[in-house]
C-alpha positions in Angstrom: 133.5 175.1 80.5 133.7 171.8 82.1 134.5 170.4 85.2 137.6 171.1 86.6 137.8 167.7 88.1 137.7 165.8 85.3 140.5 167.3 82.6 140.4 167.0 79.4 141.7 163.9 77.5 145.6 164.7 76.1 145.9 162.0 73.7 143.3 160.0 71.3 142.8 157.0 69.9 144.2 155.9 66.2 141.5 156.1 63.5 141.3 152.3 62.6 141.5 150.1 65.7 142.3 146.3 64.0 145.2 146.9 62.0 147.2 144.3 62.3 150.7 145.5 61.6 149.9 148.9 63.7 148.8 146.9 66.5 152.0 144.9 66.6 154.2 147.8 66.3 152.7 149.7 69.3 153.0 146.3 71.8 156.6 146.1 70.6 156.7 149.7 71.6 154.7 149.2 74.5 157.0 146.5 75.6 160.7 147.9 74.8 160.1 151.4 76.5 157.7 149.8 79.4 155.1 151.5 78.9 152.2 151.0 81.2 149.8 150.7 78.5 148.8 152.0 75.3 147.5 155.1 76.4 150.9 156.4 77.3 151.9 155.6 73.6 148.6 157.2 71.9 149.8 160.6 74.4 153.4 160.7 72.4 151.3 159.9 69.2 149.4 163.0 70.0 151.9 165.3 70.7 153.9 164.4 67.6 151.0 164.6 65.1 150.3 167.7 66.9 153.7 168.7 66.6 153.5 167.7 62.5 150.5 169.8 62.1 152.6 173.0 63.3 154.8 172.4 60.4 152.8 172.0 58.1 150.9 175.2 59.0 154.0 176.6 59.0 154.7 176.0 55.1 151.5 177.9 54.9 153.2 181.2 55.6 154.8 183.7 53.7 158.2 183.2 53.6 159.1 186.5 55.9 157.5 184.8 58.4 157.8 181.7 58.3 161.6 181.6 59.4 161.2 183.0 62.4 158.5 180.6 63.5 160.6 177.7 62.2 163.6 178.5 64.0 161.2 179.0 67.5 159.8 175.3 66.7 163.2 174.2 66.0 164.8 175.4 68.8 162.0 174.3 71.4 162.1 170.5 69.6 166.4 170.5 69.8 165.8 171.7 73.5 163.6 168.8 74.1 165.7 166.5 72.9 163.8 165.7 69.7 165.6 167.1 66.9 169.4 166.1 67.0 170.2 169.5 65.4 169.8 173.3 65.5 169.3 174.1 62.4 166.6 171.0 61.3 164.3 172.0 58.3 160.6 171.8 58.8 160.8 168.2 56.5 163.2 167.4 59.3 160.5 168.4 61.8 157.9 165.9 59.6 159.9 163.2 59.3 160.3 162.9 63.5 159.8 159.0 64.4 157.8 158.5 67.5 161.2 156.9 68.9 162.8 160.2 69.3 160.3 161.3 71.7 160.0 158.3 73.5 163.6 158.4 73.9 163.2 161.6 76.1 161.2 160.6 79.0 162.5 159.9 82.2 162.0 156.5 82.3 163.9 155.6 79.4 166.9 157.9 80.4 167.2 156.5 83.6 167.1 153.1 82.1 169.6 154.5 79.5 172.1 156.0 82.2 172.1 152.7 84.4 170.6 153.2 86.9 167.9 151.2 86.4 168.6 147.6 84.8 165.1 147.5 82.8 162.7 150.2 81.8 160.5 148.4 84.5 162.4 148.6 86.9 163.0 152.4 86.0 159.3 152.9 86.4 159.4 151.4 89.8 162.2 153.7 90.8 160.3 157.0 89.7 157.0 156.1 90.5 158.6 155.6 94.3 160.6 158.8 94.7 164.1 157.6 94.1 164.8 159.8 91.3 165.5 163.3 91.2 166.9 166.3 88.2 168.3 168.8 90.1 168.2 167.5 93.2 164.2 167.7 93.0 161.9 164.9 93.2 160.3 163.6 89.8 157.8 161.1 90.1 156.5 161.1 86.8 157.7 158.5 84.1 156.5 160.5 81.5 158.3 163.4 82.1 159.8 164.9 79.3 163.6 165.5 79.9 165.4 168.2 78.1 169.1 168.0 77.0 170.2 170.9 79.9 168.2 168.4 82.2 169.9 164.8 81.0 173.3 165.1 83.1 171.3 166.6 86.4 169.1 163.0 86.3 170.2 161.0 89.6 169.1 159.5 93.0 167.4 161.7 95.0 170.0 162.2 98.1 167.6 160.9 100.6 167.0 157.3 98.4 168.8 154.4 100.1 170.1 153.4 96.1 171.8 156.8 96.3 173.7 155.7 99.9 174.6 152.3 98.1 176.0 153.8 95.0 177.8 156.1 97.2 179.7 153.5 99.6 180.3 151.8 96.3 182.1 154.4 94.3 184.1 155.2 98.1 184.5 151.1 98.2 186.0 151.3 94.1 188.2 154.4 95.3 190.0 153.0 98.2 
């Protein structure tokens, strides 16, 4: 059963360790999305082989009922942010680069809105409480933000960056 203290391990570690190009391609990952380390990169690399696997099992399936299964993965990765379309084949689903799902964590989105100059900085900005979706604190970076979310991704109200930005925007107005 395990202790419940220590949980399990959500991501592992690539096959070969020393290979060159791969190693490259995660710092460069590593470094554009700022990731803490590569352990946050292996956890996306888990969920989209995991992701992968789904599909293929889904070929697997009869026909009859493997279209409804399809369409409930497809709809769950489009909600997520992952699939840029509704109706995305299962070679759609395979051919997912690690980018989209990088894409769709907080961090990155906050960076991406502007209100964070540097994915670093976004970090900082989450980790500390300043952001909020919905009004509600988030503190994780990984948080995986769905499209409904996306617009709702702000300052918490409370967050002196929030007070700025508002005597700003009343500063611009007047």
């Amino acid at each position: 059963m395990g202790d419940p203290k220590k949980p399990r391990k959500k991501w592992e570690r690539p096959g070969h360790p020393w290979i060159k190009e791969r190693l490259q391609r995660e710092m460069e990952l590593v470094g554009y999305y700022g990731l803490r380390n590569k352990r946050e990169l292996w956890l996306f690399q888990t969920m989209l082989r995991k992701i992968r696997h789904q599909a293929r099992a889904l070929l697997a399936l009869p026909p009859e009922q493997r279209e409804e299964r399809v369409k409930s993965l497809v709809n769950r990765l489009y909600k997520l942010g992952i699939l840029p379309s509704p109706n995305a084949t299962i070679s759609d689903i395979l051919n997912i680069p690690i980018e989209a799902i990088l894409e769709r964590r907080l961090q990155t989105i906050v960076w991406r809105k502007g209100l964070a100059k540097t994915p670093h900085q976004a970090r900082q900005l989450i980790v500390h409480g300043h952001i909020a979706i919905k009004g509600r604190r988030v503190t994780s970076p990984n948080y995986l933000v769905t499209i409904d979310e996306e617009p709702y991704v702000d300052f918490y109200p409370t967050s002196p960056f929030a007070k700025k930005r508002a005597a700003e925007a009343q500063v611009a107005s007047s």
